[in-house]
C-alpha positions as CSV (number, residue, x, y, z in Angstrom):
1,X,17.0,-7.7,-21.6
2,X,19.6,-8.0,-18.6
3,X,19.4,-11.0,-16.1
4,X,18.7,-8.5,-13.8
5,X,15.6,-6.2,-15.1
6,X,14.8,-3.2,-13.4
7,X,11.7,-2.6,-11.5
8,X,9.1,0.7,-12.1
9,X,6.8,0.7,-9.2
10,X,4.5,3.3,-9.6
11,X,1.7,3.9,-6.8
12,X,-1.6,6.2,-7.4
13,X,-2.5,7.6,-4.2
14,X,-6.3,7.4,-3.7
15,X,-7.1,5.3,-6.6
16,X,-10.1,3.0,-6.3
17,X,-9.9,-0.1,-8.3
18,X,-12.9,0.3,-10.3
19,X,-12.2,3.7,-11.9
20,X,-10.2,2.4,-14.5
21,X,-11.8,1.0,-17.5
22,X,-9.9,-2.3,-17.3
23,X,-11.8,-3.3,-13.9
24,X,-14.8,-1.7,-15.1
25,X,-15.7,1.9,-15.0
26,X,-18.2,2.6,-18.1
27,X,-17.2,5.9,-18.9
28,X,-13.5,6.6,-17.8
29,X,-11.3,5.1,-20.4
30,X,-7.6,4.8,-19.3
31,X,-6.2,3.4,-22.5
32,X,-2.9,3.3,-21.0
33,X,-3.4,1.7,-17.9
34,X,-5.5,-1.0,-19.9
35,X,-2.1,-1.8,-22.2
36,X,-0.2,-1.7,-19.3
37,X,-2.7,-4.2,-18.3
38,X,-2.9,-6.1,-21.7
39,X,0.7,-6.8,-22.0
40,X,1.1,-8.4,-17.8
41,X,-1.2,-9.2,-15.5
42,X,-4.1,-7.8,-14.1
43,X,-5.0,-8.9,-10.4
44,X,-8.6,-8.6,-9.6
45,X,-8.2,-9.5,-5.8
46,X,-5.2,-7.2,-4.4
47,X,-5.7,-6.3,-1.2
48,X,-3.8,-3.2,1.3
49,X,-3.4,-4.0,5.1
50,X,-4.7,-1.1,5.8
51,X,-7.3,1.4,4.5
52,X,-5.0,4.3,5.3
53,X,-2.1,5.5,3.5
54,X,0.6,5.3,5.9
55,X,0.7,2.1,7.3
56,X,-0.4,0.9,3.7
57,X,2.9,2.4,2.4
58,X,4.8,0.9,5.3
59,X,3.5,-2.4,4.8
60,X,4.3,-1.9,1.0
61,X,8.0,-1.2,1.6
62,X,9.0,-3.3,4.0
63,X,6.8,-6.5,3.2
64,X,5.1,-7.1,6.4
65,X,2.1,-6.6,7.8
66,X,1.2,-3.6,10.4
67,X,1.3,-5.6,13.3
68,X,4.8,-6.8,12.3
69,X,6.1,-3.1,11.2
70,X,4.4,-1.3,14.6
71,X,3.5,2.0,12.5
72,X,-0.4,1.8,12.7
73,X,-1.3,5.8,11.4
74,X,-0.2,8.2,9.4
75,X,2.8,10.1,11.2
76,X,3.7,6.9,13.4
77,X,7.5,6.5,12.7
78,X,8.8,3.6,11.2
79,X,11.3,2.3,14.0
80,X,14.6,2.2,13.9
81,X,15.8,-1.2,12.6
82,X,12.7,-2.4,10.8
83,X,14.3,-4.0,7.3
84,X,12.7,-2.2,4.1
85,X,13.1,-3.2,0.0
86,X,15.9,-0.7,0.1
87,X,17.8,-2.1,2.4
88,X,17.4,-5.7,0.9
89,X,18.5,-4.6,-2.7
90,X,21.3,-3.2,-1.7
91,X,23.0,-6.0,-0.1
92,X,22.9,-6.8,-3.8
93,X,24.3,-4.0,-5.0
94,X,20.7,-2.5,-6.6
95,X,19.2,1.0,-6.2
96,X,15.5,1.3,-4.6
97,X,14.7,5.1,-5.4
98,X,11.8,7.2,-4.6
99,X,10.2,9.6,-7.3
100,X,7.3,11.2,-5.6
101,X,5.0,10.3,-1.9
102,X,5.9,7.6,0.8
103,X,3.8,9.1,4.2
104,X,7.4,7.8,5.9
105,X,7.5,9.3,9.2
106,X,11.2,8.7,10.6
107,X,12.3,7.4,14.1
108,X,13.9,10.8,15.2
109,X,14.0,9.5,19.3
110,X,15.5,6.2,17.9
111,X,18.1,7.2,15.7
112,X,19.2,9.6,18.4
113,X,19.0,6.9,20.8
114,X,21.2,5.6,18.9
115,X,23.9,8.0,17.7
116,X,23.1,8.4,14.1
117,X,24.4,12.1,12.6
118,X,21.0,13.4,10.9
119,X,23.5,14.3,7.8
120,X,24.5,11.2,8.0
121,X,23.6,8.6,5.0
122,X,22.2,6.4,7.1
123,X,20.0,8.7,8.7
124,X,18.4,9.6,4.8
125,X,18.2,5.9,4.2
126,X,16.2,5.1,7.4
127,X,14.1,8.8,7.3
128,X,13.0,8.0,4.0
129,X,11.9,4.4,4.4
130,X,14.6,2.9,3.0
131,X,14.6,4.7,-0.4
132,X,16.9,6.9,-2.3
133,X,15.2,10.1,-2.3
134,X,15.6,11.2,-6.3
135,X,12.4,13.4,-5.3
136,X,10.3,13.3,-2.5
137,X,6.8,15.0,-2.4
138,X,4.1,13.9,0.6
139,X,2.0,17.0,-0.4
140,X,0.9,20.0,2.5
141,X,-1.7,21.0,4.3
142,X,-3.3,24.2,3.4
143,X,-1.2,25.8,7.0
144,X,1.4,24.1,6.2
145,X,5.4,25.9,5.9
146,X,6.8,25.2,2.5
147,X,8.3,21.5,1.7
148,X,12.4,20.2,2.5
149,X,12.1,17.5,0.9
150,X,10.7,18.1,-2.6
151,X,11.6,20.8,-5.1
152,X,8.2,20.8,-6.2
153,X,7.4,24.2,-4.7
154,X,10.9,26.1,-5.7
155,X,9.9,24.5,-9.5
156,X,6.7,26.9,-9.2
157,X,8.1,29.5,-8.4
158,X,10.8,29.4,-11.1
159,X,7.9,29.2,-13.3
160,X,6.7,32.0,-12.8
161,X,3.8,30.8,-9.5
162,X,5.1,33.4,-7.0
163,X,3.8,32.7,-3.7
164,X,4.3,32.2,0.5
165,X,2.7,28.6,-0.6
166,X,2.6,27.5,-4.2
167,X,1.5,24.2,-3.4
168,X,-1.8,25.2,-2.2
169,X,-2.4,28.4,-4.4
170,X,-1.5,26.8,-7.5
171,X,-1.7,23.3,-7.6
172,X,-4.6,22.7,-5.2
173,X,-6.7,26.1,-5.9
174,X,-8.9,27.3,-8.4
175,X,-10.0,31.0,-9.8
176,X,-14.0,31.5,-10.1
177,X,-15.1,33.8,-13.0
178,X,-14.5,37.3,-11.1
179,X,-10.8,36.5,-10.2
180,X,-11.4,35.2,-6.5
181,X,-8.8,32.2,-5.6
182,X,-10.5,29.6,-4.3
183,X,-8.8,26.4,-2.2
184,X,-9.9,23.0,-3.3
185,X,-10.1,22.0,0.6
186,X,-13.3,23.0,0.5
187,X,-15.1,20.8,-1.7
188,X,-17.2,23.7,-3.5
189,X,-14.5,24.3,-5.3
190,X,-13.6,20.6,-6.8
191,X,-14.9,21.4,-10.3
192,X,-12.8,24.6,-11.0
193,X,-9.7,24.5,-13.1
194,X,-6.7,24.0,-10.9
195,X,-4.9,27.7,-11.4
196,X,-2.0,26.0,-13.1
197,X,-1.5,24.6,-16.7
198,X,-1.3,21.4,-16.7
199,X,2.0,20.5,-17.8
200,X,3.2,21.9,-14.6
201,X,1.1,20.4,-12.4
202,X,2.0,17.6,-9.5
203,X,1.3,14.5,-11.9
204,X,2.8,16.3,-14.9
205,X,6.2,17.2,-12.4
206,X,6.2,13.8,-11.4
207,X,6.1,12.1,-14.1
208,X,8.9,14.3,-15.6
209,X,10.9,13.5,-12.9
210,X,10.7,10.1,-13.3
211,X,11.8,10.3,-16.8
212,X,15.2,12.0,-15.4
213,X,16.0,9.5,-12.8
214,X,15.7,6.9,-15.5
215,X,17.8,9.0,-17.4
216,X,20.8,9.4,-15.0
217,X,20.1,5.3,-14.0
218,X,21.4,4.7,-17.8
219,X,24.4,5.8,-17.1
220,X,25.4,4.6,-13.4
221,X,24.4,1.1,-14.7
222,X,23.6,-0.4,-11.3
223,X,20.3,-1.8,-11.7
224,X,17.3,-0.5,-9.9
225,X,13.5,-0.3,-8.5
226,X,12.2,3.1,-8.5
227,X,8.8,4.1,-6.8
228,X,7.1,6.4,-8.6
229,X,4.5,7.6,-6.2
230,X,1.5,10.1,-7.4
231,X,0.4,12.0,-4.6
232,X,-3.4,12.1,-6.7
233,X,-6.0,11.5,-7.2
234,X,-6.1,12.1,-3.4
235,X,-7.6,15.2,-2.0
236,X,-7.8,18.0,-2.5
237,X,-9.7,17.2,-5.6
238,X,-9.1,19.5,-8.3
239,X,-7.6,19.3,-11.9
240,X,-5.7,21.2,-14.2
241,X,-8.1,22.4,-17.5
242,X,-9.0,20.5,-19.8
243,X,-9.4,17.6,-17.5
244,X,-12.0,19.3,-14.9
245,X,-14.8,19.6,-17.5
246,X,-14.1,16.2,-19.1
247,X,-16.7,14.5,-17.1
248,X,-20.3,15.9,-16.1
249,X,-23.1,14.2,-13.8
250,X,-24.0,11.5,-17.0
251,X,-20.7,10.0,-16.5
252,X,-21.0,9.0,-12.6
253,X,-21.8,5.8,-11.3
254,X,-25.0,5.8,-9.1
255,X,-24.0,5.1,-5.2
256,X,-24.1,1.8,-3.6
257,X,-25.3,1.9,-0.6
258,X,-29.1,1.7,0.8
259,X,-31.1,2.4,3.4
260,X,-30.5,-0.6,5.8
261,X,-27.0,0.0,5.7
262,X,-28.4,3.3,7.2
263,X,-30.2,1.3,10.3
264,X,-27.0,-0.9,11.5
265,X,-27.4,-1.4,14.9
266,X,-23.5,-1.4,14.8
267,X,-22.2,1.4,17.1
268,X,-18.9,1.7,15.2
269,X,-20.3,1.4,12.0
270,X,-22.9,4.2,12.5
271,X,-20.0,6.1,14.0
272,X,-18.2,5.8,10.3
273,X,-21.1,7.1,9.3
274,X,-21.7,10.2,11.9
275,X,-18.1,11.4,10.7
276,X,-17.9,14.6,8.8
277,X,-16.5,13.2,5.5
278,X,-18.9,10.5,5.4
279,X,-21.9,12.9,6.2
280,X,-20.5,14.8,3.2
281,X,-20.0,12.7,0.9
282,X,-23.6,11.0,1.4
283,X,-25.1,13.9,0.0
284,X,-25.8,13.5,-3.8
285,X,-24.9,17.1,-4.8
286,X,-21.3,16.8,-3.1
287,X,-20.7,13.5,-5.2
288,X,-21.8,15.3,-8.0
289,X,-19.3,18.0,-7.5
290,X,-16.2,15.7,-6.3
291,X,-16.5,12.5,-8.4
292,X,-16.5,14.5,-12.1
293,X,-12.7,15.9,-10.4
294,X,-11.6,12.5,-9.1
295,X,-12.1,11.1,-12.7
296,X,-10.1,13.9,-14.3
297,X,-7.2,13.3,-12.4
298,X,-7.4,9.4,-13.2
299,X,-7.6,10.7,-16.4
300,X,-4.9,13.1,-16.3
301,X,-3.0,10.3,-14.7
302,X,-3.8,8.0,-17.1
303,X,-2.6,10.1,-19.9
304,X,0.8,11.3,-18.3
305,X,1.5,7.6,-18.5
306,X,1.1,7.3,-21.5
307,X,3.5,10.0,-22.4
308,X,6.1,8.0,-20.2
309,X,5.7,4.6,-21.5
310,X,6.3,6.0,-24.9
311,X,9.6,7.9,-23.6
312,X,10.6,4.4,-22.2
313,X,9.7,2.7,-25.4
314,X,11.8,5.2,-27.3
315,X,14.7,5.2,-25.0
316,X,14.8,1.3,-25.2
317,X,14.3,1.3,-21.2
318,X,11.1,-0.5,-21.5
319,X,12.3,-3.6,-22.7
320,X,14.4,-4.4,-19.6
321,X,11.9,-2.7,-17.1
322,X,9.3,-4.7,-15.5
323,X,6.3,-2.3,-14.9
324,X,4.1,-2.5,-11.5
325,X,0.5,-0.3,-11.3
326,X,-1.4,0.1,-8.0
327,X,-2.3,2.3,-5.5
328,X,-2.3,2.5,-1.7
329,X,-6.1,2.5,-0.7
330,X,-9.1,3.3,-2.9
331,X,-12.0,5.7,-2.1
332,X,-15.2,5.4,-0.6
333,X,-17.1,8.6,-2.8
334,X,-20.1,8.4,-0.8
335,X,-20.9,4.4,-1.3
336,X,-22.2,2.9,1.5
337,X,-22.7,6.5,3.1
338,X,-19.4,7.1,3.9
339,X,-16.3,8.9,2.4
340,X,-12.7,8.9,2.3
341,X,-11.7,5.5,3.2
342,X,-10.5,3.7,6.5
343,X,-13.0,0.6,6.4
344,X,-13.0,-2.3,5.0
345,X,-15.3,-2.4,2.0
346,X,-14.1,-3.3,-1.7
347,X,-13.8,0.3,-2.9
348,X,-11.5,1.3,0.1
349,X,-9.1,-1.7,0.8
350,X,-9.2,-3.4,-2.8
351,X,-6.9,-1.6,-5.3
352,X,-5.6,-2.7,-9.0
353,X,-2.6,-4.2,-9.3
354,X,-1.0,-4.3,-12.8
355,X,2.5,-6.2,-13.7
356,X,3.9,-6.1,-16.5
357,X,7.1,-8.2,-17.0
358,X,9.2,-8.0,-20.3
359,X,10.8,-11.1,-19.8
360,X,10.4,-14.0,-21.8
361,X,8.9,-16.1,-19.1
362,X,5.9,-14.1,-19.2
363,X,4.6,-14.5,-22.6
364,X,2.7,-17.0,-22.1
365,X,0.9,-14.7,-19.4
366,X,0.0,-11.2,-21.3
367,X,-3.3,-10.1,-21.1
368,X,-4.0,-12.8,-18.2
369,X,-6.5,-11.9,-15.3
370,X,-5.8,-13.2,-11.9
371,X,-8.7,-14.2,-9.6
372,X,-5.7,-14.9,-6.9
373,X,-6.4,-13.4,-3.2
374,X,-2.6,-11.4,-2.9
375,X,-1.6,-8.6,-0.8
376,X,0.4,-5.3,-0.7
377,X,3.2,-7.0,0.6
378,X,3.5,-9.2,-2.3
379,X,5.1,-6.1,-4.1
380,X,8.2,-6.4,-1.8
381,X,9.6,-10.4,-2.3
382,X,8.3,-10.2,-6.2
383,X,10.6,-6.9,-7.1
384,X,13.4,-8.9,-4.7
385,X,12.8,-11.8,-6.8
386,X,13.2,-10.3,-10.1
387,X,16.6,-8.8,-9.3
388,X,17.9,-11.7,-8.1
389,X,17.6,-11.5,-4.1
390,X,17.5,-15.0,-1.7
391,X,14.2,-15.0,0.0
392,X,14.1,-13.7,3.5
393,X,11.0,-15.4,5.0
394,X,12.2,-14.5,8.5
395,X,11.6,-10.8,7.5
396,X,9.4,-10.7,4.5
397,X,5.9,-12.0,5.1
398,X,4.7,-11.3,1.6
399,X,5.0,-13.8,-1.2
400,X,6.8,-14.0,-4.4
401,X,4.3,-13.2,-7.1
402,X,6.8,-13.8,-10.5
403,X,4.9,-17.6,-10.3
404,X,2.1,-16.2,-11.4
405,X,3.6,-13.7,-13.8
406,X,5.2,-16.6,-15.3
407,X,2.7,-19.3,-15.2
408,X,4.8,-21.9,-13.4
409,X,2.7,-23.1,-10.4
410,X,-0.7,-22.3,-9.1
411,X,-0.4,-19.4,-6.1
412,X,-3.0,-20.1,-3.3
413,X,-3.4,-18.1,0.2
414,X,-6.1,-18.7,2.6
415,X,-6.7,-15.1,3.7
416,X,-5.8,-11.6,2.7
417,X,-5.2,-9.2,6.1
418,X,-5.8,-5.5,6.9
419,X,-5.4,-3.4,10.2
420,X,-6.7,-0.1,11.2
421,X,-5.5,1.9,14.3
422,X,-8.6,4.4,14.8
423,X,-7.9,5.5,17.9
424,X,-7.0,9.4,16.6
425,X,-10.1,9.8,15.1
426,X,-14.1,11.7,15.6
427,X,-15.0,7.8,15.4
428,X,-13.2,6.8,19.1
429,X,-14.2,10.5,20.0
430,X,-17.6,9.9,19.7
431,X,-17.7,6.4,21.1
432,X,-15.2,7.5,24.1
433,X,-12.8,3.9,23.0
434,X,-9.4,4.2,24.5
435,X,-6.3,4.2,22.3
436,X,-5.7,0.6,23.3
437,X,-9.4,-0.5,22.1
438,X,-9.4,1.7,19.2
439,X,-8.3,-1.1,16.6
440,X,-9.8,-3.2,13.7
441,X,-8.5,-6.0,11.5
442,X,-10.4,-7.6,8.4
443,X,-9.9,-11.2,7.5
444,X,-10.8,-12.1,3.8
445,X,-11.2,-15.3,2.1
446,X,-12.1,-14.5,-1.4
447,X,-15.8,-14.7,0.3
448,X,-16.0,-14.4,3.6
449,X,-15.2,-10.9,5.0
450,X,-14.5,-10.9,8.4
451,X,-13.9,-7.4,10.7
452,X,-13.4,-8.0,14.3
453,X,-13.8,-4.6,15.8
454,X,-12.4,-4.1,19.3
455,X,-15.3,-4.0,22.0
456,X,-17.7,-4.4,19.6
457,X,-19.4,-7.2,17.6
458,X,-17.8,-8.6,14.0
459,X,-18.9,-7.4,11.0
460,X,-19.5,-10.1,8.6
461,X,-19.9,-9.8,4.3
462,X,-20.3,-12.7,1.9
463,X,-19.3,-11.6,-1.2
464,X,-20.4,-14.2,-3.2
465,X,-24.1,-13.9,-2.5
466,X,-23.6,-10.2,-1.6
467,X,-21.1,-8.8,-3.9
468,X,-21.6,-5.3,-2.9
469,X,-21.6,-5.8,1.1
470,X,-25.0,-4.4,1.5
471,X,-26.0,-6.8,4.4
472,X,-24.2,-7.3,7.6
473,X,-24.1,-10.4,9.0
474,X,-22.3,-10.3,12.0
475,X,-24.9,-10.5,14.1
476,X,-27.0,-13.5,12.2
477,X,-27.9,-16.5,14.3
478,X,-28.1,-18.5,10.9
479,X,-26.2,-22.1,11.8
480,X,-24.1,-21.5,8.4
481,X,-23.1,-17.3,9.8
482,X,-21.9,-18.7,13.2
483,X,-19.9,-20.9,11.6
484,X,-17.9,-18.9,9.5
485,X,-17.2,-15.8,12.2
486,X,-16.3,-19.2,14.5
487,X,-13.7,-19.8,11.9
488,X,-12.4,-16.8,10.8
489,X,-12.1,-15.5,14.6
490,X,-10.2,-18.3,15.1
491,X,-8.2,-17.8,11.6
492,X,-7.3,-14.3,13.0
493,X,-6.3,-15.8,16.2
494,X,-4.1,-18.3,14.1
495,X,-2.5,-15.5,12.3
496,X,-2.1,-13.4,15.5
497,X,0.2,-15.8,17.6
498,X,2.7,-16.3,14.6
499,X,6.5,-15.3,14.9
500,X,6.0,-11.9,13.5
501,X,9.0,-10.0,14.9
502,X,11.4,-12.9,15.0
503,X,13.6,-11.3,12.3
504,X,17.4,-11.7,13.6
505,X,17.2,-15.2,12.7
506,X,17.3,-17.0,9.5
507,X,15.8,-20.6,9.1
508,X,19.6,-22.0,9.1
509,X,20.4,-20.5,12.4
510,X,17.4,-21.8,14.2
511,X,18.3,-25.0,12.5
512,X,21.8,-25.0,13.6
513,X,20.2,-23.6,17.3
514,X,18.4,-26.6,17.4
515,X,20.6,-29.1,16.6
516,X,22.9,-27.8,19.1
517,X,20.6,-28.1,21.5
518,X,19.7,-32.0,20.5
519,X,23.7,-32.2,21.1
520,X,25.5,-30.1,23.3
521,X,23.1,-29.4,26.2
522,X,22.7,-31.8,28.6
523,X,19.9,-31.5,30.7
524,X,17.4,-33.7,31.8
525,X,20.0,-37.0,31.8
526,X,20.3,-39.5,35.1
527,X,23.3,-40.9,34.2
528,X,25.5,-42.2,31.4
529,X,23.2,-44.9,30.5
530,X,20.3,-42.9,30.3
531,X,22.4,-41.0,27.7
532,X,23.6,-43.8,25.9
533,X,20.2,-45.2,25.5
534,X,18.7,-41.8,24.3
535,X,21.8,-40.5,21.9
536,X,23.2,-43.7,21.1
537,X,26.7,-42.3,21.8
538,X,28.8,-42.9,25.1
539,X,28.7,-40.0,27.6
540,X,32.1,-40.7,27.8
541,X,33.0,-39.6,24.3
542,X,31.8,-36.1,25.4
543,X,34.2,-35.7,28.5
544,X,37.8,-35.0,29.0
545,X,40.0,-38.0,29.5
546,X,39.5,-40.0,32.5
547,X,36.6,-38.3,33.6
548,X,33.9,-40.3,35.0
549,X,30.1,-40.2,34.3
């Protein structure tokens, strides 16, 4: 162990919280999450701001929340100028490398405002969110032309998977039993084998090339935090063999959701649940056919983890590598009628969060379970922290979370936040809502969840006599329901009207601002007296020799 450990910050894209058998799940085991889990600690109230993967991500790398970063969907570049982990750790001379999926779109129109070469290294640095790109995979689209940024597809076809599109043919497609190829876009097809063994499948390329980065990191000895981002279990769900017959209808979890949910009076709400996905996915037999795939690539995931926390125990890495589990958003699969994610329930915008730190300051922490309400962009200030980094509370708006890792000091927040810009979707389609107007935020207290929604009343959960935010309340006249969407409108407000873009500025130089301003500018005074009386010092002592006040 170093004074300076390095930091493994792998993401699962998709996961939901609750399908891993440390928070829960009954019949998907993930022994290797769970002693991952075992020897850190496990959060139980982690929450993204927001329910979709991009502005999740952004949020996650630069340690500020959506409003604050300005990239509110998927594709909306990150701007020009806005600070990210990378660009923190290497003012200290530390590495922040990406093995696998960010969602960074980059600010073409602003880095040629600007006059930055495209081949420049400061045009990689700011295209790919900050990061070192070891490996970069966002995945495709079934249309889509063949990757720049990853390798993943020339791997294929130097394995043999000759095709226009790898990706999708081989990876994300099945074969039925007369030989057809079959795309797992269509969600039919989710319990075929992927047509691809699975050691060269995405998770298993990964994971591989994570292994390499760590082994080149060995010898340029600078230390480092590498993202290891899965692109699964996100759609399309399919699996390689033997991990798409693993699990059968006995092994799923029955829905929750009921028929009041069904009878919201909420416009938006009932627009959620008008959307195609959702409409899918509240049909039984489609949950029947997607979950049994979702779990075998948790599973697959699970055990390709394994096989790199032994290659890390073996190569001695482990002991100076502090280990962080969790996963941009989770996945609604057909609970409370809808699908995919985007809203604020526990299964979409609750994920694990696992950290494992080898130091000695943590033993006194292994195997603990946090009940803390923390955030995505914790991640950011806590992998600062551990190699050594000043805080920047000008620019990071997440909190350090090695005090809890370590046991030193209680952590407390009031309120977790999350945003969601919905303006692209059937949702503000279907309800005719204007870009501007298209926008949601959730408020959490470790109770109390509430979602203003833009034109449109609040939705309101309690958690603690409603744990599985059956029963909207926003609309209760109950004294006690008022009350809290009183407070937690106001809450939002509260949060709304901070300083979130005054980043130019430490706390010194607004210290040093202000005392100039108590000293050097003179406004307001009548005459000398005035200013003796109010300063204490002579006006005199201020003005060139002779002069008088």
């Amino acid at each position: 162990m170093t004074d300076r450990p390095n930091v493994l910050w792998i993401m699962a894209d998709q996961l939901r919280f609750d399908y891993l058998s440390c928070y829960g799940h009954p019949h998907l085991h993930t022994p290797h999450i769970d002693a991952l889990a075992a020897r850190g600690v496990r959060f139980t109230n982690a929450y993204v701001q927001s329910p979709v993967c991009g502005p999740s991500r952004m949020s996650a790398y630069t340690g500020r929340y959506v409003r604050s970063h300005g990239s509110t969907w998927n594709g909306m570049p990150l701007r020009v100028g806005e600070p990210t982990l990378g660009d923190h750790l290497r003012e200290a001379g530390a590495r922040a490398v990406l093995v696998g999926k960010t969602h960074m779109t980059a600010d073409a129109e602003g880095m040629a405002w600007l006059g930055i070469d495209p081949a420049s290294e400061i045009d990689v640095r700011v295209s790919e969110c900050g990061f070192e790109p070891f490996e970069r995979d966002d995945g495709l689209h079934p249309d889509s032309p063949r990757q720049q940024w990853s390798a993943y597809d020339d791997y294929l076809v130097a394995h043999g998977f000759q095709s226009d599109n790898p990706w999708e043919d081989f990876a994300n497609s099945g074969v039925d039993p007369d030989g057809e190829l079959l795309s797992a876009w269509l969600l039919k097809n989710s319990r075929l084998a992927a047509n691809i063994p699975e050691e060269h499948s995405e998770t298993a390329y990964m994971t591989n090339r994570a292994i390499d980065f760590m082994t080149e990191a060995q010898e340029d000895g600078r230390p480092w935090v590498c993202h290891l981002s899965y692109i699964k279990p996100h759609w399309p769900y399919i699996v390689p063999a033997p991990y798409h017959d693993m699990y059968g209808p006995e092994h799923i979890v029955d829905p929750v959701r009921s028929e009041a949910e069904r009878d919201t009076d909420h416009p938006l709400v009932r627009a959620y649940q008008d959307a195609r996905v959702c409409r899918s996915f509240s049909r039984d037999h489609v949950r029947d056919h997607v979950i049994p795939a979702y779990m075998g690539l948790i599973k697959q995931l699970d055990d390709n983890l394994g096989r790199l926390f032994k290659w890390m125990d073996d190569s001695g890495i482990a002991g100076n590598t502090i280990v962080v589990f969790t996963s941009d958003h989770g996945d609604y699969m057909g609970d409370h009628w809808m699908g995919d994610k985007d809203f604020y329930h526990e299964m979409a915008v609750k994920v694990p969060l696992i950290i494992a730190d080898p130091r000695a300051e943590a033993n006194d922490t292994r195997g603990v379970v946090s009940d803390a309400l923390v955030e995505m962009i914790d991640i950011a200030p806590t992998c600062m922290s551990a190699l050594g980094l000043d805080p920047k509370p000008h620019v990071i708006e997440g909190r350090d979370l090695t005090p809890i890792l370590h046991g030193t000091e209680v952590f407390s927040r009031r309120y977790a936040i999350s945003e969601h810009d919905y303006h692209w979707s059937e949702m503000a389609r279907s309800l005719n809502q204007p870009q501007e107007h298209a926008h949601t935020v959730m408020i959490h207290d470790g109770r109390w969840k509430f979602i203003r929604c833009e034109g449109f009343r609040p939705v309101l959960f309690d958690l603690e006599t409603d744990p599985q935010e059956l029963t909207d309340l926003g609309a209760s006249d109950a004294p006690e329901h008022v009350a809290v969407r009183a407070r937690m409108e106001s809450a939002l407000l509260d949060w709304a009207r901070r300083h979130h873009t005054r980043i130019t500025a430490t706390h010194e130089v607004l210290a040093r601002q202000k005392r100039a301003a108590e000293s050097g500018i003179l406004i307001g005074f009548w005459d000398g007296k005035e200013y003796l009386e109010a300063t204490g010092k002579p006006f005199d002592s201020l003005m060139p020799q002779g002069r008088p006040d």
